[in-house]
C-alpha positions as protocol buffer text, in pm:
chain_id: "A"
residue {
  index: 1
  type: UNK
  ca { x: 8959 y: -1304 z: -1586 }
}
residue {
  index: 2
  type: UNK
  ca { x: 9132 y: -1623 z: -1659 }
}
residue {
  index: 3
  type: UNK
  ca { x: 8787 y: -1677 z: -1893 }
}
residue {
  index: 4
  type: UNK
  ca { x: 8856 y: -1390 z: -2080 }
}
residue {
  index: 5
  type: UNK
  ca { x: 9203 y: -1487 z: -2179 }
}
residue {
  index: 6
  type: UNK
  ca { x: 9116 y: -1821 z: -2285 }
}
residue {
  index: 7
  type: UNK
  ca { x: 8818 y: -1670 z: -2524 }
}
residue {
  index: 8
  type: UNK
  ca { x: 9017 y: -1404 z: -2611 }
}
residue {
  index: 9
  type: UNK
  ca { x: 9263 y: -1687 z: -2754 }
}
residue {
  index: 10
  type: UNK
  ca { x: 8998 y: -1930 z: -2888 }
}
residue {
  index: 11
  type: UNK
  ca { x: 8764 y: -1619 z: -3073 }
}
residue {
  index: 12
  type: UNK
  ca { x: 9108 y: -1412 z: -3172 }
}
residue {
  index: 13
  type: UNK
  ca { x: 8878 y: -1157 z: -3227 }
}
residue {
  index: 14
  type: UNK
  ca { x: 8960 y: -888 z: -2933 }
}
residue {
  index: 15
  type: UNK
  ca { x: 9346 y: -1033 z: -2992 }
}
residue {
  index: 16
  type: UNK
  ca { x: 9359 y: -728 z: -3244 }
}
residue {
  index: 17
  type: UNK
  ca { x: 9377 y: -504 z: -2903 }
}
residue {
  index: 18
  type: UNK
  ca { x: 9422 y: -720 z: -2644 }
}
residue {
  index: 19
  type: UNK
  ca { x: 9661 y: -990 z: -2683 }
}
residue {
  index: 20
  type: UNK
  ca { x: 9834 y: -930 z: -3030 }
}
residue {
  index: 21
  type: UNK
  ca { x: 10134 y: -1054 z: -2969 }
}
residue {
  index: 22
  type: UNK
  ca { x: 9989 y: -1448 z: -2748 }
}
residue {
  index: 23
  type: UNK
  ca { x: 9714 y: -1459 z: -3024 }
}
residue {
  index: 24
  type: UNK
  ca { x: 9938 y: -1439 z: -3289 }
}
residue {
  index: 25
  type: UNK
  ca { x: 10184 y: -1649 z: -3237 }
}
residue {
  index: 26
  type: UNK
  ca { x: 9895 y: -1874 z: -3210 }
}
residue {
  index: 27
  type: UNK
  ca { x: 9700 y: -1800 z: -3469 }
}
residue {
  index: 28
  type: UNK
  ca { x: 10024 y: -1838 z: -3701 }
}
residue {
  index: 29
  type: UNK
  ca { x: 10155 y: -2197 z: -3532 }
}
């Protein structure tokens, strides 16, 4: 699962209903 996170992250694509929040405070710094 730890996969997913991390290409959840790097792609930002499934960030939109997955991680909002981690990816885009990522995606912004």
């Amino acid at each position: 699962m730890a996969d997913a996170s991390c290409r959840i992250l790097c792609t930002g694509d499934l960030h939109l209903g997955r991680y909002p929040s981690r990816t885009q405070s990522r995606d912004r710094a």
